[in-house]
Each structure stands twice: as C-alpha cells, then as structure tokens.
C-alpha positions as CSV (number, residue, x, y, z in Angstrom):
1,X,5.8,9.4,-5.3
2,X,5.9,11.6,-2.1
3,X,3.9,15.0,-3.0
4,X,4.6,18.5,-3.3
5,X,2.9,19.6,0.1
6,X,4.8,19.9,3.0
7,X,3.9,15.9,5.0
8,X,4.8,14.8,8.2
9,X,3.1,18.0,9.8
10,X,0.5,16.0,11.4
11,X,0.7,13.3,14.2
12,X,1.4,10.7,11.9
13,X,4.9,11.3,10.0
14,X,5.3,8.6,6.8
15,X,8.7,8.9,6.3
16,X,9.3,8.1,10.0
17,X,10.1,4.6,10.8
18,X,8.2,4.1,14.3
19,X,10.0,1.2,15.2
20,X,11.2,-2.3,13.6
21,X,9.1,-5.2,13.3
22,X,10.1,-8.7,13.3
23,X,13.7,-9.3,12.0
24,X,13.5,-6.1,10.2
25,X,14.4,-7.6,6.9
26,X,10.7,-6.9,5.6
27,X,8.1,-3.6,5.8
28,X,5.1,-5.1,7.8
29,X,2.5,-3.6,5.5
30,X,4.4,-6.3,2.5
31,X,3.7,-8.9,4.4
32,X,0.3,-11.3,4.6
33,X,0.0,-10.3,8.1
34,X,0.0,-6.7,7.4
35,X,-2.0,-6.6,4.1
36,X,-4.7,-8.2,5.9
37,X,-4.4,-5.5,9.0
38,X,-4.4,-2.6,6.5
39,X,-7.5,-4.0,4.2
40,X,-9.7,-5.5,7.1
41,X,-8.5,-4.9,10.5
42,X,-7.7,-1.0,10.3
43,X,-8.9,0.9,7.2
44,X,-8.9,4.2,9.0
45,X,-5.2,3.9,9.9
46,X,-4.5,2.8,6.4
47,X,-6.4,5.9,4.8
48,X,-4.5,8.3,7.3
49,X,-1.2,6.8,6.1
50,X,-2.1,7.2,2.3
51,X,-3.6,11.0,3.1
52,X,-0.4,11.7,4.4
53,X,1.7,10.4,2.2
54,X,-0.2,12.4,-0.6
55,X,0.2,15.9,1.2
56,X,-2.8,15.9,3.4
57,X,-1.0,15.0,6.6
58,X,-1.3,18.1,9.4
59,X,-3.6,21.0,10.7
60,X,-4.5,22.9,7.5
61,X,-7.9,23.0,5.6
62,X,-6.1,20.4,2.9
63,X,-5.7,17.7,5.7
64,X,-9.3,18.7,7.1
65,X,-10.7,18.5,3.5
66,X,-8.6,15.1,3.1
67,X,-9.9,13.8,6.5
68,X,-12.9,14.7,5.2
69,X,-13.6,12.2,2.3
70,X,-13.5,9.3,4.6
71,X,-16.9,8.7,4.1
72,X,-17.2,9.1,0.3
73,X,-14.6,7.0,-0.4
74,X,-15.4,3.9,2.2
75,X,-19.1,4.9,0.1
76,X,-16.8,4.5,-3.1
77,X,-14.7,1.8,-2.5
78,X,-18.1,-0.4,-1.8
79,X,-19.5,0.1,-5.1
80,X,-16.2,-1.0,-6.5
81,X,-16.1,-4.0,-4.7
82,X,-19.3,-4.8,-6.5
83,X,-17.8,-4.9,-9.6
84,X,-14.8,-7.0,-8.4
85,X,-15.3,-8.5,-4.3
86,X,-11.8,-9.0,-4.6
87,X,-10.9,-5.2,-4.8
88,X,-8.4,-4.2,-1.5
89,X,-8.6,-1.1,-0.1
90,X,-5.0,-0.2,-0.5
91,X,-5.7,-1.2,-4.1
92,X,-8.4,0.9,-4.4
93,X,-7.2,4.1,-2.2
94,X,-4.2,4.6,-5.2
95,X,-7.0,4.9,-7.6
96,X,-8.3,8.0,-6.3
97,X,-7.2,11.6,-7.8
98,X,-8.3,14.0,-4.4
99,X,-6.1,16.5,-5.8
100,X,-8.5,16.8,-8.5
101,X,-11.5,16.7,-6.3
102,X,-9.9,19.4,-4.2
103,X,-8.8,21.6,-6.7
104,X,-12.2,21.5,-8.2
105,X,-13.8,22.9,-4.8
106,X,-14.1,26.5,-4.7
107,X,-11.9,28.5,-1.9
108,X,-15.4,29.0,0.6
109,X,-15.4,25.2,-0.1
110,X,-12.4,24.2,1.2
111,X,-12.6,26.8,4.4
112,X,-10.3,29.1,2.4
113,X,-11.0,32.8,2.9
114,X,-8.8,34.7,0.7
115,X,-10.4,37.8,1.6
116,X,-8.6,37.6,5.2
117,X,-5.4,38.3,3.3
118,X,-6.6,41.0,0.8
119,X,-7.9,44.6,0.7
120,X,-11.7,45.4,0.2
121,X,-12.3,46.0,-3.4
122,X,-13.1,49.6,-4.0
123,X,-14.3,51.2,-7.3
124,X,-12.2,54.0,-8.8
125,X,-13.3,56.6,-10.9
126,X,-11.6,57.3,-13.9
C-alpha cells in the first residue's frame, strides 16, 4: 500500500522500474534467485527498498530517522529468528509499525525544530 509521504525523493525511486530482468515475464525479487538475494545476500538494499516504499525514501529527518533503525531492527529481527530460524527478513521487515515508533518520538527527537518556524512566546498582560 504505497504511503502517504511523498517517495521516490531519494536515490532510490520504488515505483521506477530500473531495468528488466530475464524475459521480463517475472519481478526478480518473486523469484528463488531474488528471495535468497534480498534475505541473505543484501539486507541493506532490501531494508532501503521497504523504507522507501513506506515514505522514508529522501533527505528529510523522516528518511534519516528511518535510515536510522537499521540497527534496532537487524537487533530485532535476530531475536525473532529465535523464536522461528525460518523467519525471512522481508517477512519480518512488514511486521514492523515505524510510523508508530516515529510518531511516538518527540519533535527534538526526530531533529524537528518547530521553533525555527514560530515566534518566541511572549507573556501578555491582561
């Protein structure tokens, strides 16, 4: 379900094709090939791909925030895999809610400064 947030800002566009591959009949990331390079081979490529397909692709503090949860979630997605060693990370990486986590982050948390864009407060007397 493609998000809300302007995507495709980044270096990486998802709705751009970059190419066909083999015949062109099938998406490489559906076939065994391609499961196997997203889960194993390049899990940093694949997490890029899902941030910007879920509005975190570009420049902003979102996509810095996004870029940003590599860690936790690799950190995450092990402790799943204990529970089931046959977890994927493409099947995991869906399971995650980051708008959540973002929206829970105050604005000094996600390198927001709301004050840039607003008047001192001044008291008034009445």
């Amino acid at each position: 379900m493609p998000s809300p947030y302007t995507q495709g800002t980044g270096y990486y566009d998802p709705y751009r094709s970059y190419g066909v591959w083999g015949n062109g009949s099938t998406s490489f990331d559906q076939t065994q090939l391609g499961d196997f390079y997203m889960n194993d081979v390049n899990p940093e490529g694949t997490f890029t791909r899902w941030l910007a397909e879920n509005g975190y692709g570009g420049f902003d503090n979102r996509a810095d925030f996004g870029r940003a949860q590599y860690g936790r979630l690799a950190n995450a997605y092990g402790a799943a895999k204990t529970k089931n060693p046959d977890l994927k990370w493409t099947e995991f990486l869906p399971t995650v809610n980051l708008e959540n986590v973002y929206q829970q982050f105050s604005p000094d948390q996600r390198n927001e400064n709301p004050s840039n864009f607003a008047g001192r407060m001044r008291w008034q007397q009445r």
